[in-house]
C-alpha positions in Angstrom: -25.1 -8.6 -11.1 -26.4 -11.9 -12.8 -24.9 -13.3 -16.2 -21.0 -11.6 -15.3 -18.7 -13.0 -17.6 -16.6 -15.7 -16.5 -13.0 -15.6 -16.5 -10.1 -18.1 -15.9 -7.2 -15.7 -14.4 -3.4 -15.8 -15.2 -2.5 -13.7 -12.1 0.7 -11.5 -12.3 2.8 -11.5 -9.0 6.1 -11.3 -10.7 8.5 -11.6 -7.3 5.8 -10.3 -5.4 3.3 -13.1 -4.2 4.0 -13.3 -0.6 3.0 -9.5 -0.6 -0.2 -9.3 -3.6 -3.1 -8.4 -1.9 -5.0 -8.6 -5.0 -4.2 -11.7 -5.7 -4.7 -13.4 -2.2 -8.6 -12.0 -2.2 -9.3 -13.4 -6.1 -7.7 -16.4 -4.8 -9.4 -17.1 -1.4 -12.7 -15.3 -2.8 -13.2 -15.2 -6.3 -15.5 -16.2 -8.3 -13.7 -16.9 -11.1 -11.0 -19.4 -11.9 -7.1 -18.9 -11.3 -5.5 -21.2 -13.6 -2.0 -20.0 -13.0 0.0 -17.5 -11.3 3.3 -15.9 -12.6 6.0 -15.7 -10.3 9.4 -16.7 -11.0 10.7 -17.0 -7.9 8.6 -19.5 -6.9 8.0 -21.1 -10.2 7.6 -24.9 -9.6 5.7 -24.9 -6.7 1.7 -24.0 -6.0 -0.1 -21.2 -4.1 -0.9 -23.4 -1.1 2.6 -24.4 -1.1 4.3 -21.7 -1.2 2.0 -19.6 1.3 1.1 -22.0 4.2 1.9 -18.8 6.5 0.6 -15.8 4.7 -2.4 -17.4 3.4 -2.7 -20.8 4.9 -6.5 -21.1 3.4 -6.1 -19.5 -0.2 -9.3 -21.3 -0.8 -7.7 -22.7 -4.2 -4.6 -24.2 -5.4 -2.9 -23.1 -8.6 0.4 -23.6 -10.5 3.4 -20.8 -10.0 4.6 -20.6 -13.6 7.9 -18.2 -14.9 6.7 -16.9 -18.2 3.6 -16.2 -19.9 3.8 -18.8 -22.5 3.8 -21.5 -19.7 0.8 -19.5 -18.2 -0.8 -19.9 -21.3 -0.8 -23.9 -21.2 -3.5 -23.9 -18.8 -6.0 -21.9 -21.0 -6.2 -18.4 -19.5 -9.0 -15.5 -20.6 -7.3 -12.6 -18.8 -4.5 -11.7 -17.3 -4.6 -10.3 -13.9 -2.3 -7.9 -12.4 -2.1 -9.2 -8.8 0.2 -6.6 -7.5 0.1 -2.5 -6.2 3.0 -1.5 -7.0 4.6 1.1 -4.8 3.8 4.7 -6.9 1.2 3.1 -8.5 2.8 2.1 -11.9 3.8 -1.4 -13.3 7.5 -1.5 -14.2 8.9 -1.8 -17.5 8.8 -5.8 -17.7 5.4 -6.3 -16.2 4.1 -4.4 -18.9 6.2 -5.9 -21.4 4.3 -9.2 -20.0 1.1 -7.5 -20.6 1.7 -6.4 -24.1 2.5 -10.7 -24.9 -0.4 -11.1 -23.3 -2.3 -9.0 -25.3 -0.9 -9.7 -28.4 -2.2 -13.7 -27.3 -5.2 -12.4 -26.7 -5.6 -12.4 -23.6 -8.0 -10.0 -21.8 -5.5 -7.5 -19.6 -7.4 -6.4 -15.9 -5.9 -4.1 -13.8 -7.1 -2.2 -10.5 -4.6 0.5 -10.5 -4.7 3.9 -10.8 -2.7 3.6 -14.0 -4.9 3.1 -16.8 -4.5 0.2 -18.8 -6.9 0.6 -21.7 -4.6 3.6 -23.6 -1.7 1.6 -23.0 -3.1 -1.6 -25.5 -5.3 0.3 -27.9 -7.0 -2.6 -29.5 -7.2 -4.8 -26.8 -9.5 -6.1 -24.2 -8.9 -4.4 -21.3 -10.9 -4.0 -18.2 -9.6 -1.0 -15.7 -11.1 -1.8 -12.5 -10.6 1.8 -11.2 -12.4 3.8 -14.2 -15.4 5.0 -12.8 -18.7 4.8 -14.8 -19.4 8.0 -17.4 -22.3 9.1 -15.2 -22.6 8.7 -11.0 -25.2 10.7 -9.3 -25.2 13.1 -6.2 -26.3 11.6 -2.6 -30.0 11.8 -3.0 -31.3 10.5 0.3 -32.9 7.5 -1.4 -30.6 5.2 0.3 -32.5 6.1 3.5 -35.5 3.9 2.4 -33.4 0.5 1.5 -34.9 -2.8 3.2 -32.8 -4.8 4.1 -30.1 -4.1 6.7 -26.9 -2.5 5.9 -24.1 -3.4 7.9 -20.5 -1.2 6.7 -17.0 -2.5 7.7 -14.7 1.0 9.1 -11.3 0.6 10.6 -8.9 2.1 12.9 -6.6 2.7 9.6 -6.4 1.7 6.0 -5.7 -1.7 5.0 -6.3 -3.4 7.7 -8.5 -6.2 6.7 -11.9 -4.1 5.7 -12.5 -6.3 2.9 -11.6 -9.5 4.5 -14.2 -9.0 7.3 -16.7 -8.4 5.0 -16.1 -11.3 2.7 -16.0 -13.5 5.7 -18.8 -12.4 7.3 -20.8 -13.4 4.1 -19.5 -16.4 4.2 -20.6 -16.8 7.4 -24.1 -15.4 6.9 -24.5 -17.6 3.7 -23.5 -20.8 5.6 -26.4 -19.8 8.0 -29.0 -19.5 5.3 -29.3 -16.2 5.3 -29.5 -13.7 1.6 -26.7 -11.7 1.2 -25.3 -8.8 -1.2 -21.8 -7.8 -1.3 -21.2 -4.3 -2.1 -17.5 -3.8 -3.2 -16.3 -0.5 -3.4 -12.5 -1.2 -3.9 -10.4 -2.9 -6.7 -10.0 -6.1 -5.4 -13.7 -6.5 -4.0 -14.8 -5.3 -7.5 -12.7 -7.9 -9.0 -13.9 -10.0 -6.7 -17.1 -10.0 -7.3 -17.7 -9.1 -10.5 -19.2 -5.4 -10.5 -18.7 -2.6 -8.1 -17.1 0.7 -8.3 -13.8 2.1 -6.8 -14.7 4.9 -4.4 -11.5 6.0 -4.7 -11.6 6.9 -8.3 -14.8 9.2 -8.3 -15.1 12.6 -7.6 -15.1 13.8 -4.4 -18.7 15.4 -4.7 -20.0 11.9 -5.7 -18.2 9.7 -3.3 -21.5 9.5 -1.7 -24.1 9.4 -4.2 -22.2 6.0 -5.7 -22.2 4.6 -2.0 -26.0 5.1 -2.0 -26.5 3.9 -5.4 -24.4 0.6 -5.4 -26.3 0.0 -2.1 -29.6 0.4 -3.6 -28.2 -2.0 -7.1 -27.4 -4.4 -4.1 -30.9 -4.3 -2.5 -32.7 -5.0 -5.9 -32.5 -8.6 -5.4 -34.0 -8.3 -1.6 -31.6 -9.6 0.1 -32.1 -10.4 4.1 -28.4 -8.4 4.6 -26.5 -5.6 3.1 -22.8 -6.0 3.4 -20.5 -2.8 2.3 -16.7 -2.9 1.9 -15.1 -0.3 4.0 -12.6 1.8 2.0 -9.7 4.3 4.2 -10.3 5.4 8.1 -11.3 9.0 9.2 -8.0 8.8 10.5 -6.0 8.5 7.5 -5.1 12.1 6.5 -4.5 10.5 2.8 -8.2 8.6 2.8 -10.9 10.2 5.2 -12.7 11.8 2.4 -13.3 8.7 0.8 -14.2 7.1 4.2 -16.7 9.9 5.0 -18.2 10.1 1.9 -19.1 5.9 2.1 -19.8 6.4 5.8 -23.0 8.7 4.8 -23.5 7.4 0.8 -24.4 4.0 2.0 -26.5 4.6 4.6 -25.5 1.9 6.9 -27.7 0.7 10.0 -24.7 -0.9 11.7 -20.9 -0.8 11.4 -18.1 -2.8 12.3 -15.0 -1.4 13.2 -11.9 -3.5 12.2 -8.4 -3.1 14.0 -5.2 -4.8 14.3 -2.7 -4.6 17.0 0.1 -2.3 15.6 -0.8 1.2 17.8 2.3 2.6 16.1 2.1 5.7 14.2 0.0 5.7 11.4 0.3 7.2 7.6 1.9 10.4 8.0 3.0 9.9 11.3 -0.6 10.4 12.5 -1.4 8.3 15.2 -4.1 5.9 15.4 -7.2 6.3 17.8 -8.2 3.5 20.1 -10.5 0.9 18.8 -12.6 2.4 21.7 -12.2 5.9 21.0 -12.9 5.2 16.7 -15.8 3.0 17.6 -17.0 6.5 18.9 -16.1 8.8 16.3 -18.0 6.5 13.5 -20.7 6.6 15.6 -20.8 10.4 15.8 -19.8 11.1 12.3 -22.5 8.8 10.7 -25.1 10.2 13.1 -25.0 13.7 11.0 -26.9 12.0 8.5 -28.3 8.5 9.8 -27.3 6.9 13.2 -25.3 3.6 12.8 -24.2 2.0 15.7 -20.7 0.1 16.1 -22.1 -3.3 17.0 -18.7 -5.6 16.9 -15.0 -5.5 16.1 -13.1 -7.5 13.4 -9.4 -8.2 14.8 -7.2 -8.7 12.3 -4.2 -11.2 14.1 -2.0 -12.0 11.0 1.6 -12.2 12.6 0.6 -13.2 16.0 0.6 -16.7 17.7 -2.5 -18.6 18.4 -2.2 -17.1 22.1 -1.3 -13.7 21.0 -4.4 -13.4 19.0 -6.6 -14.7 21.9 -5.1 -12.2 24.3 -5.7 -9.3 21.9 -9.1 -10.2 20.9 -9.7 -10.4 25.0 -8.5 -7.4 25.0 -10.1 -5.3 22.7 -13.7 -6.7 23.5 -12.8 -5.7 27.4 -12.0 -1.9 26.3 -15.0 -1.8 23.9 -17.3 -3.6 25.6 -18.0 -5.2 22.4 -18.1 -8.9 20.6 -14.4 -9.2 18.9 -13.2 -11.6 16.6 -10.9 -12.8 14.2 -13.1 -14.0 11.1 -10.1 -14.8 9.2 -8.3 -17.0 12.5 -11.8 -18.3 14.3 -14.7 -17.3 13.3 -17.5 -15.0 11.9 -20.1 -16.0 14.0 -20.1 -13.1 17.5 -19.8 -10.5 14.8 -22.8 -12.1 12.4 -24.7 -12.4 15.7 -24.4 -8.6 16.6 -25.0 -7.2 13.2 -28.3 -9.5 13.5 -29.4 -8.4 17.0 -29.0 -4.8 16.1 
């Protein structure tokens, strides 16, 4: 994980910003630099400018340019698409702006399930989702690891997995305490530099790459093991990839994340309780290695100040457990229970 390349990102977001989840988690916790992003409908202004509400700590400031060319004034490496597009394809002009970028020569990085790579032969092209030439089977290795493991589930997909984790870390390193990140999702693996996406393995392997980017983390002893959450057991589209991380990584505590939209999920399958999940994970992951749920992440975007407060309340009263809003407050009840477990 040492010695990563460093890269100074031109993010793509073409019309799109307010809603790039990709690019709000390079910005707010990236290593690298964002010199610029592309967005013409908000060309002129800045990222902390233009998203006090969605993202009022982006953690960075950078320019909002129109075109590529006046991207390339500030002296990008790569060019980073900041956007899933719905159906999982970039339209005809984004990758028109990908081929100038190319043709500049300009690293191109994607996280989509569209490949990249046979789309520029020639150039430099990193595809986030393409999954390593070998991955192993579970092996039961993982059982052994050190330090703790702590794995962020949820109530549904996308809602704020990622987010938790990155905060908590934050949070742990502010207190002195080692860390690993395991990423197991695009942005987290752009992010942080190395990873795999779960997503993109084979099903049969889901779990053997869990346990073996857990036991790449522990290498460098960390006190704490922190593992992106991918999916929800109860997202018909995603459980398998949620199952096969709950057992891969071997976790010794989770931390279930919700929000406070109990409206039908993907599908029109509902979600369970916060109660009733923190329950099932515990069940599930106690086939191969018991993990208790120890604290909740609430994830309060959209809600007022009091809103939030009342639903955190709330959640912690039909749980029993701590509940917080790492993104809103604060990291620490949740650092504190993973700890005391």
């Amino acid at each position: 994980m040492s010695g990563l390349p460093r890269r100074r990102y031109a993010i793509l977001a073409e019309g799109r910003l307010h809603e790039a989840k990709t690019a709000h988690g390079v910005l707010r916790y990236g290593k690298d630099e964002v010199v610029a992003v592309l967005d013409s409908t908000l060309a002129g202004e800045s990222v902390a400018g233009a998203m006090p509400d969605l993202l009022p700590d982006p953690g960075r400031d950078a320019p909002i340019v129109a075109t590529l060319q006046e991207a390339l004034a500030h002296g990008p490496t790569s060019v980073l698409v900041g956007v899933a597009p719905a159906g999982g394809r970039l339209p005809g002009e984004w990758m028109e702006t990908l081929r100038e970028a190319s043709e500049a020569g300009l690293e191109i990085v994607g996280g989509l399930h569209q490949r990249l790579g046979p789309e520029f032969p020639g150039a430099k092209v990193w595809d986030v989702r393409e999954p390593p030439s070998e991955v192993p089977i579970f092996s039961g290795e993982g059982f052994a690891v050190g330090p703790k493991v702590a794995l962020t589930v949820g109530t549904d997909a996308a809602i704020g997995k990622m987010t938790a984790t990155l905060e908590l870390e934050r949070t742990a390193r502010a207190a002195g305490i080692t860390t690993a990140f395991v990423p197991t999702g695009q942005t987290g693996v752009i992010v942080a530099g190395w990873g795999v996406c779960v997503d993109a393995v084979v099903s049969d392997f889901v779990a053997g790459v869990s346990e073996m980017l857990v036991l790449q983390a522990a290498k460098s002893s960390p006190d704490l093991i922190l593992v992106e959450g991918q999916g929800s057991l109860a997202h018909p589209a995603y459980s398998g990839v949620t199952l096969g991380l709950l057992h891969g990584s071997c976790p010794d505590c989770l931390i279930l994340c919700v929000s406070p939209d109990d409206t039908p999920g993907y599908a029109g399958v509902p979600r369970p309780s916060p109660a009733r999940a923190a329950r099932l994970y515990e069940e599930v992951a106690a086939l191969v290695k018991p993990a208790p749920v120890v604290a909740v992440s609430a994830n309060t975007r959209g809600l007022t100040n009091g809103e939030a407060q009342a639903f955190v309340g709330k959640i912690a009263y039909e749980t029993g457990l701590p509940t917080a809003d790492p993104f809103r407050d604060s990291a620490d009840p949740i650092l504190e229970a993973v700890l005391g477990s």
